[in-house]
C-alpha positions in Angstrom: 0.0 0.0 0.0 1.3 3.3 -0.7 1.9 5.8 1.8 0.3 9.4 1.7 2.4 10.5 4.7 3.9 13.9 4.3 7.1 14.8 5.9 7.9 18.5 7.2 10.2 19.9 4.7 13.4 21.9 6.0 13.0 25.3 4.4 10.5 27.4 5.5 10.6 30.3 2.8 9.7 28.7 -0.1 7.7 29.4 -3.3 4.9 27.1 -4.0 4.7 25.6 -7.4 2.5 23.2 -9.8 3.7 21.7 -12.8 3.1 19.0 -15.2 5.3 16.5 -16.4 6.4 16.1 -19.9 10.0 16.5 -20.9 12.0 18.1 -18.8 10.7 20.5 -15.8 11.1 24.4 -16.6 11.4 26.6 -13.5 12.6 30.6 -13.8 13.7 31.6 -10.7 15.3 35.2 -12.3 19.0 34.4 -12.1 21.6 35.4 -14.1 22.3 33.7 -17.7 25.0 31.4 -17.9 25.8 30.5 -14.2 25.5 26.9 -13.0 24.5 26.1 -9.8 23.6 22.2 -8.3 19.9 21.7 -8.1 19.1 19.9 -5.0 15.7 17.9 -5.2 14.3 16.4 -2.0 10.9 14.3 -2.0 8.8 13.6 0.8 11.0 10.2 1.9 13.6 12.7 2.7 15.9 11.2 -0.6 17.9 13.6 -2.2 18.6 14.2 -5.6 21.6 16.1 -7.0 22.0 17.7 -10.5 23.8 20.5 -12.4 21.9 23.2 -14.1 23.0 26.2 -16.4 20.9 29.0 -16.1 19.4 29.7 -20.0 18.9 33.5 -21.1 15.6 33.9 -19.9 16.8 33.4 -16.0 15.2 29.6 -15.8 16.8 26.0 -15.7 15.6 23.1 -16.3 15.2 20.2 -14.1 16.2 16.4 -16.2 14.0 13.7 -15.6 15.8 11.9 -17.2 18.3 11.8 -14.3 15.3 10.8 -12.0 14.1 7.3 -11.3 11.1 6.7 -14.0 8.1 8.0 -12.9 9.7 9.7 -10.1 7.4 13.0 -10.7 4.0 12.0 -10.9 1.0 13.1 -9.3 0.9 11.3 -6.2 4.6 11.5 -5.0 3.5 14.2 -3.1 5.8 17.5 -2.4 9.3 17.9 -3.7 11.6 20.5 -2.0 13.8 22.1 -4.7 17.0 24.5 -3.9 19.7 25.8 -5.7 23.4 25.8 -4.3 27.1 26.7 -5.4 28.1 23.4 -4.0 27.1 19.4 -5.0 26.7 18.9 -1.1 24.1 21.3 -0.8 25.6 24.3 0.8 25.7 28.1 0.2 21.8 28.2 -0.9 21.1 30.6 -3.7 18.2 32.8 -3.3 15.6 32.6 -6.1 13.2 35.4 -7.1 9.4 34.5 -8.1 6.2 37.8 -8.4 9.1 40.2 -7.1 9.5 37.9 -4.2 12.8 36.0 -2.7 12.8 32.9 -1.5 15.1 30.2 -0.3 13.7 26.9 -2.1 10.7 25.9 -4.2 7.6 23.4 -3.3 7.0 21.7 -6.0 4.1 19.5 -6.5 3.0 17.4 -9.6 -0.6 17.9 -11.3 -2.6 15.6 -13.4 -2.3 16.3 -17.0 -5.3 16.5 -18.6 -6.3 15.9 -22.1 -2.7 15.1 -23.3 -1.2 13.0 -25.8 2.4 14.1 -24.6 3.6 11.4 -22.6 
């Protein structure tokens, strides 16, 4: 049986965000072009989740599924915590800006897709 159980997350400024899943997750945080920073990706079994991500021109990144366990996003995984760092260990948080807003991570959670042929 699967377990709904939610687990407190660790940050406590973060943006909330829905997405669906189809290719690769896009998430604009406003940061400057061309840096790289590790993207740190914790779900609600406290597993973690490492990958590098370039910053494109418009400020966003994109997060690689394909990196991820199959099927690791899906609708009822529950809450993933997301943060950016200068470090693969997860130190020296980056602060992302969403509405005009800063915050220290994201919340991310998964939505149904409706009507789609995409995946």
């Amino acid at each position: 049986m699967y377990c709904q159980e939610s687990v407190e997350l660790t940050r406590d400024t973060c943006y909330e965000l829905s997405k669906e899943v189809c290719g690769p997750i896009n998430i604009n945080p406003g940061l400057t072009p061309a840096d790289s920073y590790y993207l740190q990706i914790i779900d609600k079994f406290v597993t973690r989740y490492t990958q590098q991500v370039v910053i494109k021109d418009d400020g966003s990144f994109d997060v690689d599924t394909t990196l991820l366990p199959d099927g690791y996003f899906n609708q009822y995984a529950g809450k993933f915590e997301l943060y950016l760092s200068t470090s693969s260990e997860g130190t020296d948080y980056i602060d992302m800006t969403f509405e005009e807003e800063v915050y220290k991570c994201v919340i991310l959670s998964i939505v149904k897709i409706e009507n789609s042929d995409c995946c």
